[in-house]
C-alpha positions in Angstrom: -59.4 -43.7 54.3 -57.7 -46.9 55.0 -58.3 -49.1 57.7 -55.6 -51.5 58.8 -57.0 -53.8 61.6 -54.7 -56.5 63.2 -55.4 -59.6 65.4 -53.8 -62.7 66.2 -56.7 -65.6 66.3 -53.5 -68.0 67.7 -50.9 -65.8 69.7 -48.8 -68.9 70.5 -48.5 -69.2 66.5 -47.1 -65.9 67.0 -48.8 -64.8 63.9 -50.8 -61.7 63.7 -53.5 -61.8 61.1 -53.4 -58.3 58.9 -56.1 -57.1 57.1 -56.3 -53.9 55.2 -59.6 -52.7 53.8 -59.7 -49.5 51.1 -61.4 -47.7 48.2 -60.0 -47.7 44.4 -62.1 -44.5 43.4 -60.9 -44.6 40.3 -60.0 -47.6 37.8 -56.3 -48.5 37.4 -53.4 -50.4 38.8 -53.2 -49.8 42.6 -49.3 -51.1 44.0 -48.6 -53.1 47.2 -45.5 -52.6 48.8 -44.3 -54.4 51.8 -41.3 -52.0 53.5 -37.7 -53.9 52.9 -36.2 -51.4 56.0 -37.3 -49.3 58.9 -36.1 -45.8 60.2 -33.4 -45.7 62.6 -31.6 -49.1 61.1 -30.3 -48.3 57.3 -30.2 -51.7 56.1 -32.4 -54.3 54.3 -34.7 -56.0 56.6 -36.9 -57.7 54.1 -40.1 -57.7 56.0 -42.2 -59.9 53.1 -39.8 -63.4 54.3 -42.8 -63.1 57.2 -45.7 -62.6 55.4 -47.8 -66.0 54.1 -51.3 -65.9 52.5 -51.8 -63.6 50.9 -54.7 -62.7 49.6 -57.4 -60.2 48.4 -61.2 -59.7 47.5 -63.6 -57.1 46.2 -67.2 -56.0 48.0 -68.6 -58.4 45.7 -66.3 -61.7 46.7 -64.6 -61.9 44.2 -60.7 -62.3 44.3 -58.7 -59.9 41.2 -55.6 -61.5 40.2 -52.6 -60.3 42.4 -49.6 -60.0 40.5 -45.9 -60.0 42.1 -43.8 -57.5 40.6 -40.7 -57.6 42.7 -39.8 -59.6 46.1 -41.8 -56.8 47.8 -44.5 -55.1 45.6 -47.2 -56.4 43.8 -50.1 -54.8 41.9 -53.6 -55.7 40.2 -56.1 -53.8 38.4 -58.6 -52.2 40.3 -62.4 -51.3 39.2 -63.2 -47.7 40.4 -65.7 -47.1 43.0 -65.1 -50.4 44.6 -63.5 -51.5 47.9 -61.6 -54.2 48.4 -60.0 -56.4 51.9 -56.1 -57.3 51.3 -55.6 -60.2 54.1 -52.1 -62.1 54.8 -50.5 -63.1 57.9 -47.4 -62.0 59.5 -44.9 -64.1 61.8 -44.0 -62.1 64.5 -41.3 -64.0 66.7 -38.2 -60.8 66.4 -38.0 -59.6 70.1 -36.0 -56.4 70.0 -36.5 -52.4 69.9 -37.4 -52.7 66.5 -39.3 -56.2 65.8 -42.5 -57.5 66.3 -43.6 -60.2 68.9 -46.8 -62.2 70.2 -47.2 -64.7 72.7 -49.6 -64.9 75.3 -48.6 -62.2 77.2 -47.9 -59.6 74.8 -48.9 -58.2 71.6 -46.0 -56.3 70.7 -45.7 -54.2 67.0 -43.3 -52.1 65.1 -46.0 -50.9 62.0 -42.9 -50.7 59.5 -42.6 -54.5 60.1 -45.9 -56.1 59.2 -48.0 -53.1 57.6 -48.0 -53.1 53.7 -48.0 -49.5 52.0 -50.5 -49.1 49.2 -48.6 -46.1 47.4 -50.9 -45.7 44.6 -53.7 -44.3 47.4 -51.9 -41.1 47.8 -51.9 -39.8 50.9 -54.9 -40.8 52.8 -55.7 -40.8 56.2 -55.0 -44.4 58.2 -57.1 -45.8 61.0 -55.5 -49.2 63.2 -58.1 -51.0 65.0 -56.7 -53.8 67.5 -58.9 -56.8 67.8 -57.1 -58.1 71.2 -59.0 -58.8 73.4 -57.1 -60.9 75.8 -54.3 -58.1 76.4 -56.3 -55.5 77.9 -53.4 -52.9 78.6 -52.3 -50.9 75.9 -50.0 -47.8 74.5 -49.5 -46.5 71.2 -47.3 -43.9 69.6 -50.3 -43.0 67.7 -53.4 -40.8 67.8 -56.3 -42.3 69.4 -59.4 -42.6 66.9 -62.0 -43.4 69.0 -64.2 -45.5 66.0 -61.6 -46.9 65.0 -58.5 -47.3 68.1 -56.1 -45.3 66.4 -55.1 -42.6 63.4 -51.9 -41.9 61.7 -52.0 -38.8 58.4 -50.3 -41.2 56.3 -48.1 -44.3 55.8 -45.0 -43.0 57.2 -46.5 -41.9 60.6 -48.2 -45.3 60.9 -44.1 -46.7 60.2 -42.9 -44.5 62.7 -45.7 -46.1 65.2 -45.5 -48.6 67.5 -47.9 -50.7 69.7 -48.0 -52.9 72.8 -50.7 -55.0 74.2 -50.7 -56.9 77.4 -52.0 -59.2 80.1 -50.3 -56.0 82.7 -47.7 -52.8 81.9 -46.2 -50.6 84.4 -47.2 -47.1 83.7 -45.5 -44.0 85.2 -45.9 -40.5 84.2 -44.3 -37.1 84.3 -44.3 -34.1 82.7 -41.8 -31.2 81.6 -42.4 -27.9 79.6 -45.8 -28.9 78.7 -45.0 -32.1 77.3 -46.5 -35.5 78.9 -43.8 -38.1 79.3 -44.7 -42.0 80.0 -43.0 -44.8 81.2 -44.8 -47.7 80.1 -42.8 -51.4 81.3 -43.3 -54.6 80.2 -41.3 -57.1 82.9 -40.2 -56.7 86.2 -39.5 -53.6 88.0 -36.1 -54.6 90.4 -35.7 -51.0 91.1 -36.8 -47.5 92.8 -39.7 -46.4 90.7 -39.1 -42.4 91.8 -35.8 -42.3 91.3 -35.9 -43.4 88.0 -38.3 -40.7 87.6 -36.4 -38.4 88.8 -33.2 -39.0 86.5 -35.5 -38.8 83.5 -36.7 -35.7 84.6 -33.5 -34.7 85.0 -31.8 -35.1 81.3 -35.3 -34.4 79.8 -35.1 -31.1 81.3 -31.5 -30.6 80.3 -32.2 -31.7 76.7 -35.6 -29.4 76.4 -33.7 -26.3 78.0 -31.1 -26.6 75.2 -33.3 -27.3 72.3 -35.7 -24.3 73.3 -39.0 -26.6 73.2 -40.2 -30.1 72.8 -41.0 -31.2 69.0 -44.3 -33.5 70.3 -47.2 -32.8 73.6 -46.7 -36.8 74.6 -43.9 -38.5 74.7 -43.4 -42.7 75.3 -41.0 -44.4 76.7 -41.7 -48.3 76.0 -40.0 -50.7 78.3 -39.2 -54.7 77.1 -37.3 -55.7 80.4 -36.6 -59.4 79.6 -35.4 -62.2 81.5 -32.3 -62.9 79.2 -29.6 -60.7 78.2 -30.3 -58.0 75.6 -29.8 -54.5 74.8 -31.5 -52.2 72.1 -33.1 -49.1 71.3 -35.3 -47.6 68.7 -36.1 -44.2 68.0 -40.1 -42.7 66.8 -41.4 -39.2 66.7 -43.4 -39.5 69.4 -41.8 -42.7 71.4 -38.9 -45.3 71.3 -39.0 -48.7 72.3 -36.1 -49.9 74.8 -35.1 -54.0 75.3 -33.1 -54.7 78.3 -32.3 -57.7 80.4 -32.0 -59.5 82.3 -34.0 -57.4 84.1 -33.2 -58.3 87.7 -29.5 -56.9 86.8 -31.1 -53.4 87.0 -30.7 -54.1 90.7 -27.6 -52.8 90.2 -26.1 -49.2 89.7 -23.8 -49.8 87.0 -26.6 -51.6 84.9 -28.9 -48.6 85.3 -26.6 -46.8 84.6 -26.9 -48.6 80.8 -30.5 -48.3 80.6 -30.4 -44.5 81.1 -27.4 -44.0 78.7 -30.0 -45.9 75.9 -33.1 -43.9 77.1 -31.2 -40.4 76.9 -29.5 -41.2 73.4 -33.6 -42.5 72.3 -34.7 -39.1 73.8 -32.4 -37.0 72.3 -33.3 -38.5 68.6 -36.6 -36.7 69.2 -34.5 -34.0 67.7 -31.7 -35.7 66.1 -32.7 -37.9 63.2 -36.5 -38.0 63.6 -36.9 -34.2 62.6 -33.5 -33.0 62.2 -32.7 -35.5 59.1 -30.7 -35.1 55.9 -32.9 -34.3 52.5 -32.4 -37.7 51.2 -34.4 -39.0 54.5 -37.0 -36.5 54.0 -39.4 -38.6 54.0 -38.7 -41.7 54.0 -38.8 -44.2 51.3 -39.2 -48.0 52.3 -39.5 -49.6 48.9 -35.7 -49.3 48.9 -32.0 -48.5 50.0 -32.1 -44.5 50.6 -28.4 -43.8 50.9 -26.9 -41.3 52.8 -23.3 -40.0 54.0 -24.9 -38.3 57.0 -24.1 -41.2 59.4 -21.4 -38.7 61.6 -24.3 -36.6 62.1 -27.5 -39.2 62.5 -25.9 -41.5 65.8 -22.1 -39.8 65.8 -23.3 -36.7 67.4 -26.2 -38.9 69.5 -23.9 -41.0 70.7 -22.0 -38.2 72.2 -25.0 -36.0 73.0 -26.7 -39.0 74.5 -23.8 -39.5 77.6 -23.1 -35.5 77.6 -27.1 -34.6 78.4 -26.5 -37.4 81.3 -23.5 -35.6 82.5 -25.1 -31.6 82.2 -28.1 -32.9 83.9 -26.2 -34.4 86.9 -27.4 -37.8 86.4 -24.1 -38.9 86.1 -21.2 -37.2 87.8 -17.6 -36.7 86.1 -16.0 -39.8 86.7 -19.1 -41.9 85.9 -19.5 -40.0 82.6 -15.7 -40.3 81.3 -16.1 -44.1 82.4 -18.8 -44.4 80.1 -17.6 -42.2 77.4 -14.2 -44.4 77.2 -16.3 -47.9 76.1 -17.0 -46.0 73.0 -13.2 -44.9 72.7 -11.8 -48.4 73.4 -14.5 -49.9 71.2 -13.5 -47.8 68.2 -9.6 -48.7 69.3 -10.5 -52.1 68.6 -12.5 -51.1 65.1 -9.2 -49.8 63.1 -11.4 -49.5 59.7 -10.3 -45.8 59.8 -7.3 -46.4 57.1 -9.5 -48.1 54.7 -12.6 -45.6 55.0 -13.5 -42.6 55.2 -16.6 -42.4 57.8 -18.9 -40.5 54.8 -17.7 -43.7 53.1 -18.5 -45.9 55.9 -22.2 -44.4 56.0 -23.3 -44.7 52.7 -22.2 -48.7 52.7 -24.3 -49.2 55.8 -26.9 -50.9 53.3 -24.2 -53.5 52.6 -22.6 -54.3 56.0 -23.1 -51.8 58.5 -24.1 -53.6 61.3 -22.3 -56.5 61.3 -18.2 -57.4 61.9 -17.6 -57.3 58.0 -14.3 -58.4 56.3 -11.1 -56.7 59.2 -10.8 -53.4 59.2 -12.7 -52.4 56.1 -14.9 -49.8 57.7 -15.3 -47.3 60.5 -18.5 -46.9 62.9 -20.9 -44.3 62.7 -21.4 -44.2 65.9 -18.4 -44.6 67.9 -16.1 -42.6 64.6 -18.7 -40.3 64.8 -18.8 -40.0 68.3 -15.2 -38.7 68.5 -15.5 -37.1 65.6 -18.5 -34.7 67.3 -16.7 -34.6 70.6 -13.4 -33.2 69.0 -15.9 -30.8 66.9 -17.4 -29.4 70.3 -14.5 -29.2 71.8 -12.8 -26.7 68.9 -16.0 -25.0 69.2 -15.6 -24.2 72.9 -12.2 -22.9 71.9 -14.2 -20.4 69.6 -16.8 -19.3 72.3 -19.4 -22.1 71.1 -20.6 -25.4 71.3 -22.2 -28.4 69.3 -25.4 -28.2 71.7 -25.4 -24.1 70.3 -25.1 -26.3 66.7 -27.7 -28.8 67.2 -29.7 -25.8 68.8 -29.5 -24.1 65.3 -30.2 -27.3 63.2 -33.5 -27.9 65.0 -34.2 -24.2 64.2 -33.0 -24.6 60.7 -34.4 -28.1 59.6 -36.1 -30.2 62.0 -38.7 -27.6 62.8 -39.3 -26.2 59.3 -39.1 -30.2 57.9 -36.4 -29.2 56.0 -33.7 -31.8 54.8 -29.9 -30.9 55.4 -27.0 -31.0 53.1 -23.4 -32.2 54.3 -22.6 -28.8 53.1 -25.6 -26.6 54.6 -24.6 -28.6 57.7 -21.3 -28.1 58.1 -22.2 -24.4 57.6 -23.8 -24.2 60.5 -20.5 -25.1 62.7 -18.6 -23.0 60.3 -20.9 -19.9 61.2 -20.0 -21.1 65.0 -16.3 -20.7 64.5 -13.5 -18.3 64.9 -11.2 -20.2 62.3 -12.9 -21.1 59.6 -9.9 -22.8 58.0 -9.3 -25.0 60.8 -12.8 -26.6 61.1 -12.7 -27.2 57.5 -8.6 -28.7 57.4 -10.6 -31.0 60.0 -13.2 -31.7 57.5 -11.0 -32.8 55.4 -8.9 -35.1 57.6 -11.2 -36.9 59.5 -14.9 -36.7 58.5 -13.8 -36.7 54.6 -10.7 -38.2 54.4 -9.1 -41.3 56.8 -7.0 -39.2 59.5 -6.8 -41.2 63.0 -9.2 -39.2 65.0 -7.9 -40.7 68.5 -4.9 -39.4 67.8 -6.5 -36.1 67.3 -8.7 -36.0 70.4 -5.4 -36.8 72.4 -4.3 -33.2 71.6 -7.5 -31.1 71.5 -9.1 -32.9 74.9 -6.2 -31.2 77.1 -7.9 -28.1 76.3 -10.3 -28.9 79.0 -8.1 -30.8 81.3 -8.7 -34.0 80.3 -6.3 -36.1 78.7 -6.2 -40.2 77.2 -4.4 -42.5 79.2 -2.9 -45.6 77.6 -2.3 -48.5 79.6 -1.5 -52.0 78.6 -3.1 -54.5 79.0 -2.8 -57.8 80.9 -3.3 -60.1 78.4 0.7 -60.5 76.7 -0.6 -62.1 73.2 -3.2 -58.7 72.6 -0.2 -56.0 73.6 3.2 -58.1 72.6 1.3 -59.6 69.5 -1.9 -57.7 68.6 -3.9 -60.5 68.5 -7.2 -61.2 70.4 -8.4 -64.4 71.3 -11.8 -66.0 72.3 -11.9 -70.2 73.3 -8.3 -69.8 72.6 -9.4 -68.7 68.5 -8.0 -65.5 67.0 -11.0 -63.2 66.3 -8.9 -60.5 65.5 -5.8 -59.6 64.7 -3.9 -56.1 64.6 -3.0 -55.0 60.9 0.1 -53.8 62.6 0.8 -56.8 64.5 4.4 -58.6 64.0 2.0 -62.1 63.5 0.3 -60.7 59.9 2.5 -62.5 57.9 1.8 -66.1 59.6 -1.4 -66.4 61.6 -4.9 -66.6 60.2 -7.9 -65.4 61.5 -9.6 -68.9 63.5 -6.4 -70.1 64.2 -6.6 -72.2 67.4 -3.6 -70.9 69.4 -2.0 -72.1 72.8 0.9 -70.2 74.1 3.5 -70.0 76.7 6.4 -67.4 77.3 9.9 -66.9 78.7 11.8 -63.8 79.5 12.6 -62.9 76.0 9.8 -64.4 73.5 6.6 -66.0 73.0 5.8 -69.0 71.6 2.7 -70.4 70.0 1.5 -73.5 69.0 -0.7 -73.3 66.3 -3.3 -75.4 64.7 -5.2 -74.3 61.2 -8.7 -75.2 60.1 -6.9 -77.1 57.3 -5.0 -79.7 59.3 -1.9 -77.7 59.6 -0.1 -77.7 62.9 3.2 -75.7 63.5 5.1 -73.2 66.0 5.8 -69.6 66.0 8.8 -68.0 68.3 8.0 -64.0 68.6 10.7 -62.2 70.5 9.4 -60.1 73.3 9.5 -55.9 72.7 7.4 -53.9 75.0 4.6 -53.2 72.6 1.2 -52.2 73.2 -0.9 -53.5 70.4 -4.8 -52.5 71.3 -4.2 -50.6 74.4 -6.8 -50.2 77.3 -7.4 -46.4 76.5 -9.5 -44.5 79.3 -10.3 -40.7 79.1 -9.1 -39.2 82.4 -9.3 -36.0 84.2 -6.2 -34.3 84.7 -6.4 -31.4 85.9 -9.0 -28.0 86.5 -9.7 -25.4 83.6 -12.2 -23.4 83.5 -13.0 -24.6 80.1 -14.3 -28.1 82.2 -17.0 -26.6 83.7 -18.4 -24.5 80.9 -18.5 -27.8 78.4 -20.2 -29.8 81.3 -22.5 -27.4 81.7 
């Protein structure tokens, strides 16, 4: 067994002291590894930039050479039959859904982040024990051990762990098809305790009916409500960790609203991504970039799931649902990376860029891209008597709940085997998951189907529809690869404007010194549109895909 136990001597230091005690049975080199990623964000985190003093000694004090091998590994020769302490410490100041944090009130832990892997052990059972003592409530996505605190079967449950220690939580239960849900909060509560309850009932009933069962018998919900602004989520097995603030704003509807839209998506990758995961996932492998072209599937089709469960459980009604939904059209509007790459594309370069700006219009999201790209999929499969949920239904059957990896190909079957046109689904394929086709302007045509439609509106801001460029503090962030300005405005520029009936003019000044004028005749455009989905009229066909 190895025993990880953690505790943080200093919390204001915000560094929590690691130690990790184990048995070399036989002689050899035994490996350290610290992860350089974590599940759920596909994209080097280098975890070892935290770690300082290091160090390591046998049951007889003495201290075998360490040797680094890489940024993130290192290795010495071990003496069979002989245990031996590794010890470093780990700075833990990242407050999000998937850091690590310690101050006096909290004692807050992602495992990926600070735990080091000992590969060359094999696969032996992991005990935590927490040596807080000042932070006497506490939840953990793992087992409870009672020697020890907690258990995990291996390293990659104790990465998909999390932990959370403090002066005082909120804790609310519930419970649905024999699984025990908690709602553990860290912050202050500005809202109705049992009607929060009751939504989450709500879409965790919805999402349980249509997956058959629940993969785990305890659930977590874990709750950082802050007193700044922020917005996260992070999916585990058997948990997800949720930042949100400030948290007096969820005094409001429209805020809630927000924090359930994160908590369903969280819930629903209890299915999606966490067991249903493509073979190059399965398991995971935190040494390294595992790359995948499965990023449509992964957050696409939880992004739309996510809002969709919150619509079929009644949590949100239409209108409140379609205004949701349309933040992820307009954002991908605004995104434009579509012509350059393909979405597979975009997913396998996530390693490189995926979750920042990048260079303009270079790349496509996963999860707004994908997010059309499922909703135009369930739609054509309502038109053939199906559905994605029947899909994702089928997957967990398939894959998640044999912990079986998926192919893009023994995927796609499954929607294929859902269809009445086989040829379509795959000339769709083709266009818009494999190749670059504009999906909005698919969705346009397939969403009257159901009797909704896209409405276009411009804008009131005349330089972002006349000229395609957006500004902030009067700087272009942004400009439209179609817009009449390409050829003469930079990216930076500092811009101030004014207009008559027939143009625009804009006085410009460049990061290099350069100050000149620009006269754009006026023509009615509508660069970046304000693009809402809208109901427009009843079908039949509404109903059954709400439901």
């Amino acid at each position: 067994m190895i025993h990880y136990s953690i505790s943080s001597p200093i919390p204001t230091s915000q560094f929590l002291l690691i130690e990790i005690n184990f048995k070399a049975d036989v002689t050899g080199i035994i490996k350290l590894q610290m992860p350089a990623w974590r599940a759920g964000r596909y994209q080097i985190a280098d975890y070892v930039k935290n770690v300082k003093n290091l160090s390591l000694k046998d049951s007889n004090g003495l201290s075998p050479k360490l040797t680094k091998t890489s940024k993130n590994t290192w290795e010495f020769k071990a003496e069979g039959h002989t245990k031996y302490t590794l010890s470093y410490d780990y700075y833990a100041s990242k407050m999000d859904a998937g850091g690590c944090w310690v101050d006096e009130q909290q004692v807050y832990i992602n495992f990926v982040n600070c735990c080091m892997e000992l590969p060359g052990l094999g696969t032996e059972e992991i005990s935590v024990g927490l040596n807080l003592e000042g932070y006497p409530e506490r939840v953990c996505t793992l087992d409870k051990k009672e020697e020890y605190g907690f258990k995990a079967r291996d390293f990659n449950e104790l990465a998909d762990s999390t932990f959370l220690a403090a002066n005082q939580l909120t804790h609310w239960t519930y419970s649905e098809a024999g699984t025990n849900f908690n709602i553990w909060i860290h912050g202050a509560v500005h809202f109705d305790p049992e009607e929060f309850k009751s939504e989450f009932k709500k879409f965790t009933s919805s999402l349980i009916q249509d997956f058959g069962e629940f993969p785990e018998e305890e659930y977590h919900f874990i709750f950082q409500l802050l007193p700044y602004k922020h917005y996260h989520g992070v999916e585990h097995r058997k948990g997800t960790v949720i930042t949100f603030g400030p948290a007096e704003n969820l005094a409001d509807e429209k805020n809630m609203e927000d924090l359930l839209g994160v908590s369903c998506h969280e819930l629903y990758h209890a299915w999606n991504v966490c067991r249903i995961r493509p073979e190059e996932l399965l398991p995971y492998n935190f040494a390294k970039e595992t790359y995948t072209k499965a990023g449509w599937i992964l957050e696409g089709i939880t992004t739309y799931m996510g809002d969709l469960y919150l619509l079929k459980s009644g949590v949100y009604d239409l209108d409140t649902y379609l205004r949701h939904f349309s933040k992820v059209l307009q954002r991908e509007s605004f995104i434009q990376g579509f012509q350059s790459q393909s979405i597979l594309d975009s997913s396998f370069d996530l390693w490189i860029d995926g979750y920042e700006a990048g260079i303009p219009y270079r790349k496509t999201s996963i999860y707004t891209h994908g997010a059309l790209i499922a909703f135009s999929i369930d739609l054509m499969l309502l038109q053939s008597g199906s559905s994605l949920t029947r899909v994702m239904k089928e997957a967990w059957e398939k894959f998640g709940k044999k912990h079986k990896g998926y192919t893009q190909t023994s995927f796609w079957e499954l929607i294929l085997n859902q269809s009445k046109d086989q040829e379509k689904f795959n000339e769709f394929y083709s266009d818009y998951i494999e190749g670059k086709g504009n999906i909005i302007s698919f969705l346009k045509k397939v969403i009257r189907t159901i009797g909704l439609e896209i409405e276009e509106k411009r804008s009131s801001d005349e330089l972002r529809v006349e000229l395609g460029i957006i500004l902030e503090k009067e700087k272009i962030t942004k400009i439209h690869p179609d817009s009449p300005t390409i050829q003469d405005l930079m990216l930076g520029d500092q811009i101030k404007s004014e207009s008559t009936k027939k143009e625009i003019i804009l006085q410009v000044s460049r990061i290099n010194g350069s100050s000149f004028k620009l006269y754009f005749p006026k023509k009615e455009a509508n660069y970046f549109p304000e693009l809402t989905f809208k109901k427009r009229e009843d079908t039949a066909l509404i109903d059954i895909w709400s439901k």
